[in-house]
mmCIF file of the N, C-alpha and C atoms, coordinates in Angstrom:
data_MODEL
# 
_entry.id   MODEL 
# 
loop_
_atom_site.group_PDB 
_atom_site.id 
_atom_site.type_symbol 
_atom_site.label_atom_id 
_atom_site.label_alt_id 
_atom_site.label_comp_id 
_atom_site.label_asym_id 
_atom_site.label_entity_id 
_atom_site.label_seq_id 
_atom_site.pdbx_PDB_ins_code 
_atom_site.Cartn_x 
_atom_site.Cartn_y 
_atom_site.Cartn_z 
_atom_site.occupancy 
_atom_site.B_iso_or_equiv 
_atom_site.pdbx_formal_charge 
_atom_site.auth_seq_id 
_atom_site.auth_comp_id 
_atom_site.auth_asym_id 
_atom_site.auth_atom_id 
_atom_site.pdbx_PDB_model_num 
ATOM 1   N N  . UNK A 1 1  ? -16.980 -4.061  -56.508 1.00 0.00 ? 1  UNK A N  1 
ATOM 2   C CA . UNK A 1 1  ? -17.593 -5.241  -57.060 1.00 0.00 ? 1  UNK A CA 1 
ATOM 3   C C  . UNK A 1 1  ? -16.690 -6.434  -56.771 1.00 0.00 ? 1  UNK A C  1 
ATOM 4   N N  . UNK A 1 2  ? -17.680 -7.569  -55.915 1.00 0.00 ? 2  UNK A N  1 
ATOM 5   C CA . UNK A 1 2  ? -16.961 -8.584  -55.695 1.00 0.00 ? 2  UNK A CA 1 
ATOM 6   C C  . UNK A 1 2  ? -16.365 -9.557  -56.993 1.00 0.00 ? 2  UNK A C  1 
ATOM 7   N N  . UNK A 1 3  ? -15.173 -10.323 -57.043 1.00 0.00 ? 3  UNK A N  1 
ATOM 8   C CA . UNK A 1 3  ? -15.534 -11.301 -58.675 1.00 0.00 ? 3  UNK A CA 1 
ATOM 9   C C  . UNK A 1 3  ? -14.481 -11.962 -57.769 1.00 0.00 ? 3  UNK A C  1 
ATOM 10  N N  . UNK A 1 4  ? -14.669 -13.151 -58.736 1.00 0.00 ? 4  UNK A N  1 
ATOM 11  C CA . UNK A 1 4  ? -13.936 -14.712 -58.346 1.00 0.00 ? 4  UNK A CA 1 
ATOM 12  C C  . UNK A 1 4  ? -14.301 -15.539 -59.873 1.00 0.00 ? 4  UNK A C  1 
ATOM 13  N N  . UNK A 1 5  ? -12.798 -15.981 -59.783 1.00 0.00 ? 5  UNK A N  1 
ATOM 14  C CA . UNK A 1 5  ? -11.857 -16.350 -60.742 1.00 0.00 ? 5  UNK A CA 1 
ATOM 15  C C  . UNK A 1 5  ? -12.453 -17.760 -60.835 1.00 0.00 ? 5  UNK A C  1 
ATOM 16  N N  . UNK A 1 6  ? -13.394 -18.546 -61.724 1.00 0.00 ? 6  UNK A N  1 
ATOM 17  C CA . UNK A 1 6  ? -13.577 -19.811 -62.345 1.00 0.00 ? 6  UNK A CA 1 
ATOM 18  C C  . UNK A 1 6  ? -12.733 -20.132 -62.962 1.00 0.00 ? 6  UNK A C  1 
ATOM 19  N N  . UNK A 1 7  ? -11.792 -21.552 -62.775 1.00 0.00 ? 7  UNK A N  1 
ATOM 20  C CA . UNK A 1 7  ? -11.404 -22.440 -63.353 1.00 0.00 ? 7  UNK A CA 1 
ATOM 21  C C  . UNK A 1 7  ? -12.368 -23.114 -64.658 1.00 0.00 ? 7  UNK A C  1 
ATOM 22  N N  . UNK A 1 8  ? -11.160 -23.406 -65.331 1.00 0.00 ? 8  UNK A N  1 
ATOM 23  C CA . UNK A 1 8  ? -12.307 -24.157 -66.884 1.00 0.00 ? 8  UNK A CA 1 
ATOM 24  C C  . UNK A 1 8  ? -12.470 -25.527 -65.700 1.00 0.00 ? 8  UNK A C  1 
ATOM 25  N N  . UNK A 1 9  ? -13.688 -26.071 -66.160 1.00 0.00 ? 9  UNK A N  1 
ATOM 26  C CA . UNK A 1 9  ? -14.071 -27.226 -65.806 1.00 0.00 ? 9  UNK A CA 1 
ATOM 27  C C  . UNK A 1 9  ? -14.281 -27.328 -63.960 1.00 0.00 ? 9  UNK A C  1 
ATOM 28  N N  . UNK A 1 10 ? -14.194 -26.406 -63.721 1.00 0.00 ? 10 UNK A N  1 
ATOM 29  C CA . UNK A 1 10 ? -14.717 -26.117 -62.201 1.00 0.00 ? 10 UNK A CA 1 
ATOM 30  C C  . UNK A 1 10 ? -15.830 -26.338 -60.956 1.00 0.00 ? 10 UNK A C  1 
ATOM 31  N N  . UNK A 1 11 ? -16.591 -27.023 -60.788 1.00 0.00 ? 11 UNK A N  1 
ATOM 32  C CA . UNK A 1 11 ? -17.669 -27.126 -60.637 1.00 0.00 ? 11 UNK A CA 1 
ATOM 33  C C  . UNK A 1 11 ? -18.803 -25.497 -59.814 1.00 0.00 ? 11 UNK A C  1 
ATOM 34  N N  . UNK A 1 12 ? -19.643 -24.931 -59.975 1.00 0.00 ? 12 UNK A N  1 
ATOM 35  C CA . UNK A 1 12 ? -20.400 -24.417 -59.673 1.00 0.00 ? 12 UNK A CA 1 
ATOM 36  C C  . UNK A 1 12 ? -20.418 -24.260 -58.390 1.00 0.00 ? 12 UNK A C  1 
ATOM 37  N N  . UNK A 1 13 ? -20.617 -25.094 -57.864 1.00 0.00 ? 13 UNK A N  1 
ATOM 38  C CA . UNK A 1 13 ? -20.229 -25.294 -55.742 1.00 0.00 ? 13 UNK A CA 1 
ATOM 39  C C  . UNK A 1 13 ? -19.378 -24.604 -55.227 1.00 0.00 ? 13 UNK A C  1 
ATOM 40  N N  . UNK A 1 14 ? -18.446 -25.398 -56.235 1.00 0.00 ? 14 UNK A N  1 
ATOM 41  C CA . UNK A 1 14 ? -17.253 -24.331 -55.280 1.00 0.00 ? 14 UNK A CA 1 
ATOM 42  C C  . UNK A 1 14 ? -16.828 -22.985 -55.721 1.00 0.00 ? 14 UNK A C  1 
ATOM 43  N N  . UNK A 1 15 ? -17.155 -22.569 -56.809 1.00 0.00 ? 15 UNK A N  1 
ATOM 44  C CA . UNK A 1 15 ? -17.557 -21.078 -57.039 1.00 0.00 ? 15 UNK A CA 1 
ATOM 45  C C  . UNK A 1 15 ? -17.695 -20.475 -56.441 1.00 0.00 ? 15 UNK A C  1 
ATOM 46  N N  . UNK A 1 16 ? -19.373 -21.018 -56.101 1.00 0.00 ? 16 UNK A N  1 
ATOM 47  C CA . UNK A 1 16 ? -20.385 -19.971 -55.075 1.00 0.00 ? 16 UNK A CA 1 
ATOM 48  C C  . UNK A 1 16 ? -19.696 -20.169 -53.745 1.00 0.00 ? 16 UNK A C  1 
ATOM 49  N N  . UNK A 1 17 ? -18.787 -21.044 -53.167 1.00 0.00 ? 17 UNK A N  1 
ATOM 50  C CA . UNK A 1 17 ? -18.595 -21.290 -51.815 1.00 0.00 ? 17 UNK A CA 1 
ATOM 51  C C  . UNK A 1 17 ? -17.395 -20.131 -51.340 1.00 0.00 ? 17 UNK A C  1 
ATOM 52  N N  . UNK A 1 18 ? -16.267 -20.056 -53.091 1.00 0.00 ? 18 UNK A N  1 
ATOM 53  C CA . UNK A 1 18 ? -15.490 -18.877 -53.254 1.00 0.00 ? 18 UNK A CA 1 
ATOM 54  C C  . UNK A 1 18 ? -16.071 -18.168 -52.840 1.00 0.00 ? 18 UNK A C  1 
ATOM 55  N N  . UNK A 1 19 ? -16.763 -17.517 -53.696 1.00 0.00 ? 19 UNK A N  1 
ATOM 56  C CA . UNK A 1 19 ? -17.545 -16.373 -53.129 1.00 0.00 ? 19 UNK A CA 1 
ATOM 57  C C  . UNK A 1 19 ? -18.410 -16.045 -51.916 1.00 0.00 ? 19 UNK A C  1 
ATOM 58  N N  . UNK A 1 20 ? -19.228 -16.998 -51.165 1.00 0.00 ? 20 UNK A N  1 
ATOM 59  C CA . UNK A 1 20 ? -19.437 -16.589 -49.976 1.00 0.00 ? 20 UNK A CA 1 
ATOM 60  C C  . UNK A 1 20 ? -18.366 -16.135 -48.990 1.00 0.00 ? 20 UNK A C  1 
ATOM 61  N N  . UNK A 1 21 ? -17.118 -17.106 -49.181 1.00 0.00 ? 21 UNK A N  1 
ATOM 62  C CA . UNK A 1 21 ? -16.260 -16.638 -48.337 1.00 0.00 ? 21 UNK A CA 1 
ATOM 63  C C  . UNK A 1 21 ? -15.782 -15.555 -48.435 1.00 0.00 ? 21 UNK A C  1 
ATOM 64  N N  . UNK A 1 22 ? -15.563 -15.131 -49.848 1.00 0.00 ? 22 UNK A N  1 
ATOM 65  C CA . UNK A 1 22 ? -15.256 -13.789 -50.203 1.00 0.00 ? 22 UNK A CA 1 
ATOM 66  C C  . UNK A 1 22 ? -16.217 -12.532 -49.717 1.00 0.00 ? 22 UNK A C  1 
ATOM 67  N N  . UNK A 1 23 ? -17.301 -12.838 -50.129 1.00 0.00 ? 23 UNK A N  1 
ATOM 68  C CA . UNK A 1 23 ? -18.230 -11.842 -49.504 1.00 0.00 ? 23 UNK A CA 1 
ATOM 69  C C  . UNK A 1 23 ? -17.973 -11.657 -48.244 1.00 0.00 ? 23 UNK A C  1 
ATOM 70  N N  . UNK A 1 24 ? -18.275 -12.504 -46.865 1.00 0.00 ? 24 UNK A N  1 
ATOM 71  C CA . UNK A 1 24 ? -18.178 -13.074 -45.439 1.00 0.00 ? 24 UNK A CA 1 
ATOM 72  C C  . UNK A 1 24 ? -16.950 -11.760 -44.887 1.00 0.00 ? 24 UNK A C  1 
ATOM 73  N N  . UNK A 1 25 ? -15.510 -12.393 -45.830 1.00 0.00 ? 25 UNK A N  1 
ATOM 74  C CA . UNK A 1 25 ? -14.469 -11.482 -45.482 1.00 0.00 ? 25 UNK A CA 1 
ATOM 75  C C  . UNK A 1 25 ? -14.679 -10.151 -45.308 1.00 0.00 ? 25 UNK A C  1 
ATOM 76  N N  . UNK A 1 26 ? -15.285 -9.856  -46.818 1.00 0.00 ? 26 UNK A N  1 
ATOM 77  C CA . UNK A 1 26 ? -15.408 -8.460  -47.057 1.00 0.00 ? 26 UNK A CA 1 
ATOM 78  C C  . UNK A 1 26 ? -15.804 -7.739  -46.031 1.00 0.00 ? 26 UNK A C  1 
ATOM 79  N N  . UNK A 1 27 ? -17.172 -8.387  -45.293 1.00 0.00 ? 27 UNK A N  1 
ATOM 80  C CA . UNK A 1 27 ? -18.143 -7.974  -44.756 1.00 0.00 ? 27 UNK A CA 1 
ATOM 81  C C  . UNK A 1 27 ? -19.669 -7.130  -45.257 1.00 0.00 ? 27 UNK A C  1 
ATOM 82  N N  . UNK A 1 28 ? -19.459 -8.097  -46.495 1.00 0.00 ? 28 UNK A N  1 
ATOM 83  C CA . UNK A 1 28 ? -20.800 -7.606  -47.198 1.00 0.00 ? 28 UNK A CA 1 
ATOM 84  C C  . UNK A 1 28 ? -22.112 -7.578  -46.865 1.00 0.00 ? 28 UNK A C  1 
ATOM 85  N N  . UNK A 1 29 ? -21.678 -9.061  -46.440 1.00 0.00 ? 29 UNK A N  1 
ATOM 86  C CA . UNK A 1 29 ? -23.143 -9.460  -46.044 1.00 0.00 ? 29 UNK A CA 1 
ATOM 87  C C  . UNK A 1 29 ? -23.826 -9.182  -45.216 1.00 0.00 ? 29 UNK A C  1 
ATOM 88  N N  . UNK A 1 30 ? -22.985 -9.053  -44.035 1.00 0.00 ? 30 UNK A N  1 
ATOM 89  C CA . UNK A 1 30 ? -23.406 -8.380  -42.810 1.00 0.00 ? 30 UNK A CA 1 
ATOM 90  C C  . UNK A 1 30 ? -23.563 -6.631  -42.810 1.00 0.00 ? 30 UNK A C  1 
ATOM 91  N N  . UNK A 1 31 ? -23.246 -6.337  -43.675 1.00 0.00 ? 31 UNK A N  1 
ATOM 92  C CA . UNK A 1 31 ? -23.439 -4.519  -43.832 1.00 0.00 ? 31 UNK A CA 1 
ATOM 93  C C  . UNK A 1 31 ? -25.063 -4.540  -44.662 1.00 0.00 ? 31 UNK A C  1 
ATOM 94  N N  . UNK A 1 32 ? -25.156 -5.815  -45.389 1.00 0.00 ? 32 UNK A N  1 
ATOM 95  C CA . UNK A 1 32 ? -26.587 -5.689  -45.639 1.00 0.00 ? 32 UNK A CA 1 
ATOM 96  C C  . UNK A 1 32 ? -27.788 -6.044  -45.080 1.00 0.00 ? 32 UNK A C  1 
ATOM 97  N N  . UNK A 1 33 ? -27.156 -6.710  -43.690 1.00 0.00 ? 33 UNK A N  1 
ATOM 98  C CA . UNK A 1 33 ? -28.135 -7.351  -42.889 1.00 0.00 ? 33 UNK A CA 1 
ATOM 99  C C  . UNK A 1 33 ? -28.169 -6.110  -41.599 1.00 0.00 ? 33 UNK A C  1 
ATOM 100 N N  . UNK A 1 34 ? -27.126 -5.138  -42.066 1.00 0.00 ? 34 UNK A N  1 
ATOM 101 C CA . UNK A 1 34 ? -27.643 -4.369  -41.060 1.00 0.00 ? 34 UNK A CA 1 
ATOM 102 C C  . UNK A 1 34 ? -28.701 -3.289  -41.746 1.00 0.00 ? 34 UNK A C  1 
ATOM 103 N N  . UNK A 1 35 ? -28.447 -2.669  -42.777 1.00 0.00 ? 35 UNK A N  1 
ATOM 104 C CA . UNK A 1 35 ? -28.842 -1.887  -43.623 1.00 0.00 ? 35 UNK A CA 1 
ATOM 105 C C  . UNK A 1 35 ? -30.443 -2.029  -43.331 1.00 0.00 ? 35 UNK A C  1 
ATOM 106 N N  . UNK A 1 36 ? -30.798 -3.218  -43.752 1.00 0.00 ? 36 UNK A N  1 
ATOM 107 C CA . UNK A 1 36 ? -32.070 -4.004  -43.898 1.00 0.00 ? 36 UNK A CA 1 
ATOM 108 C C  . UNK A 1 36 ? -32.656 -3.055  -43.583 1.00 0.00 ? 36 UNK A C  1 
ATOM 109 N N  . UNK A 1 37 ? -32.995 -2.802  -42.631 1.00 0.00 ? 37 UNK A N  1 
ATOM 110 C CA . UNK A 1 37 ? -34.036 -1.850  -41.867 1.00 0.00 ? 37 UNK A CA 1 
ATOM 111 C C  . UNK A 1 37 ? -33.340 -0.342  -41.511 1.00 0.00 ? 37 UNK A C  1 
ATOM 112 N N  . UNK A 1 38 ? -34.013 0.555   -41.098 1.00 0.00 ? 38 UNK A N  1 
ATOM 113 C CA . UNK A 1 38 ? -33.680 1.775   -40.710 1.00 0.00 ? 38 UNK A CA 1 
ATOM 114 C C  . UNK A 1 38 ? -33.489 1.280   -39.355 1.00 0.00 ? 38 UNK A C  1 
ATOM 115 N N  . UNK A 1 39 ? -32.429 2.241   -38.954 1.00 0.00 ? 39 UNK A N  1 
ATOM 116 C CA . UNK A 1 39 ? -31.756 2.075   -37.416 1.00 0.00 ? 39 UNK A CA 1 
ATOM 117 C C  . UNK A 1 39 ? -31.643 4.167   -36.774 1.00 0.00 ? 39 UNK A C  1 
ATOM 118 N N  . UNK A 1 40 ? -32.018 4.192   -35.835 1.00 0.00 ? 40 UNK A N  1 
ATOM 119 C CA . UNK A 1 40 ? -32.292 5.504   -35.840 1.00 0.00 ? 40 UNK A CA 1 
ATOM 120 C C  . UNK A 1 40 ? -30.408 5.843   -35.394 1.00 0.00 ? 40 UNK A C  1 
ATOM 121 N N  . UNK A 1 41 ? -30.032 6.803   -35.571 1.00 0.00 ? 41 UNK A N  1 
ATOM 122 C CA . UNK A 1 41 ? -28.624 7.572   -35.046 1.00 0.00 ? 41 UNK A CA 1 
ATOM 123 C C  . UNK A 1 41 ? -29.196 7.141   -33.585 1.00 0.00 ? 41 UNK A C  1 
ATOM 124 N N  . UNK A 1 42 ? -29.516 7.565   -32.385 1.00 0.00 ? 42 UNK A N  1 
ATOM 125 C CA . UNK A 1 42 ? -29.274 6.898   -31.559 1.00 0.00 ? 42 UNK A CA 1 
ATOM 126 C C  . UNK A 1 42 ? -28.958 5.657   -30.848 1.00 0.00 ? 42 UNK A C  1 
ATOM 127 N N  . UNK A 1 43 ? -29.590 5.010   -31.573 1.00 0.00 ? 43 UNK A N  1 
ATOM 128 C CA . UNK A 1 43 ? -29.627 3.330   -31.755 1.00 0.00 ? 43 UNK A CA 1 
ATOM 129 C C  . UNK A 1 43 ? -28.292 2.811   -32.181 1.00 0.00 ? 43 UNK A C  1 
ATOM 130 N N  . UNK A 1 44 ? -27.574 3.601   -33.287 1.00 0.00 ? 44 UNK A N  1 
ATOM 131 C CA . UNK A 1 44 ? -26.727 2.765   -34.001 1.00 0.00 ? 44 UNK A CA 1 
ATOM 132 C C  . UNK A 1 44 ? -25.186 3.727   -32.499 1.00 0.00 ? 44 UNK A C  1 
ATOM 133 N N  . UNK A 1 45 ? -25.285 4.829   -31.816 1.00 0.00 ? 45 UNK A N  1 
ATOM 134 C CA . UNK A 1 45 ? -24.425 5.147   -31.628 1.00 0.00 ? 45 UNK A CA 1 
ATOM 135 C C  . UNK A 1 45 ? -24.584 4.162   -29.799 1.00 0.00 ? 45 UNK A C  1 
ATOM 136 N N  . UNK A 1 46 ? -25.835 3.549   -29.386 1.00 0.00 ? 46 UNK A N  1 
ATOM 137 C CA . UNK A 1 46 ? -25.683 2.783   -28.154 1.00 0.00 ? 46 UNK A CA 1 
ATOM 138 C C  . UNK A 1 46 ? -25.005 1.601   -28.614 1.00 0.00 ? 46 UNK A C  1 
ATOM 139 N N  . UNK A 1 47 ? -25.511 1.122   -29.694 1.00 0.00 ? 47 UNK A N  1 
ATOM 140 C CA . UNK A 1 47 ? -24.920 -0.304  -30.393 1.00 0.00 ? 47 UNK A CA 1 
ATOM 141 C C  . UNK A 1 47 ? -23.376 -0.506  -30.332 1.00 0.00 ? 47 UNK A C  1 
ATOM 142 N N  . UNK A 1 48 ? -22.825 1.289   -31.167 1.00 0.00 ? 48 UNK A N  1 
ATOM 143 C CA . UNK A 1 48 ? -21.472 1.218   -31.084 1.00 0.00 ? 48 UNK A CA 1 
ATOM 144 C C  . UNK A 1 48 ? -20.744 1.212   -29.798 1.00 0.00 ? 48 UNK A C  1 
ATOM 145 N N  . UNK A 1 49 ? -21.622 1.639   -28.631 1.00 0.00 ? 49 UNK A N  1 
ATOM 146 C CA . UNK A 1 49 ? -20.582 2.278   -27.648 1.00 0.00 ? 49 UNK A CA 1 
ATOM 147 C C  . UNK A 1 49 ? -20.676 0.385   -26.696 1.00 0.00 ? 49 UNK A C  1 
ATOM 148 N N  . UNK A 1 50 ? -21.712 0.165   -26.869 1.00 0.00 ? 50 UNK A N  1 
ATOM 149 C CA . UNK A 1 50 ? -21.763 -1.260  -26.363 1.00 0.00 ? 50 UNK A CA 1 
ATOM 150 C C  . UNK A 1 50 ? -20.802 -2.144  -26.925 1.00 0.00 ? 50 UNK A C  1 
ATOM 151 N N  . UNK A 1 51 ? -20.487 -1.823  -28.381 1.00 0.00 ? 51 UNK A N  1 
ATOM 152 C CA . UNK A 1 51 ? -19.459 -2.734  -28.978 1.00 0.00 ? 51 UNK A CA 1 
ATOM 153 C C  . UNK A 1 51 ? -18.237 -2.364  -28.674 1.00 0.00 ? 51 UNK A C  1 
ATOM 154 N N  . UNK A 1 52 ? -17.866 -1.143  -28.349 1.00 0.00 ? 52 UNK A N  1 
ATOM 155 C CA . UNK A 1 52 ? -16.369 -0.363  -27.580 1.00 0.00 ? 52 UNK A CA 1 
ATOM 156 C C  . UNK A 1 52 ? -16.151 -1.440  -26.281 1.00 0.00 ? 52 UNK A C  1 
ATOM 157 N N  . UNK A 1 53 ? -17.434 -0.808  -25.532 1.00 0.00 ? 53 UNK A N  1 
ATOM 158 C CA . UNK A 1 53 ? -17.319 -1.656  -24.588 1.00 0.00 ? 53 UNK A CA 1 
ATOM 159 C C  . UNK A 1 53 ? -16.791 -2.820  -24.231 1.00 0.00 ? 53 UNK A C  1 
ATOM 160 N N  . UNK A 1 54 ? -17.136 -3.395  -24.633 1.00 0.00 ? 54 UNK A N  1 
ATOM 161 C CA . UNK A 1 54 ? -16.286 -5.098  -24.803 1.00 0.00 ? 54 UNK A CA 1 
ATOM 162 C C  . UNK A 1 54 ? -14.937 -5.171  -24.676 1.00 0.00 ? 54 UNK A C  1 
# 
């Protein structure tokens, strides 16, 4: 579980901006944008070998 530390009197903005970055790092977001959909085992192991590749 992600959390981030509010200051008293903090504004809201930069909270959430904490936290995107925090998420971003993690790589949350992008593990849920892969998730999204079903990806068959073949698919995900051309993806990987293409990403070796590089």
């Amino acid at each position: 579980m992600t959390e981030v530390k509010v200051k008293k009197g903090e504004p809201i903005e930069k909270a959430l901006r904490k936290l995107k970055k925090k998420l971003d790092k993690e790589g949350v977001l992008k593990e849920l944008r892969n998730r999204r959909y079903y990806e068959k085992p073949s698919e995900a192991k051309r993806r990987s070998r293409k990403r070796s590749a590089r």
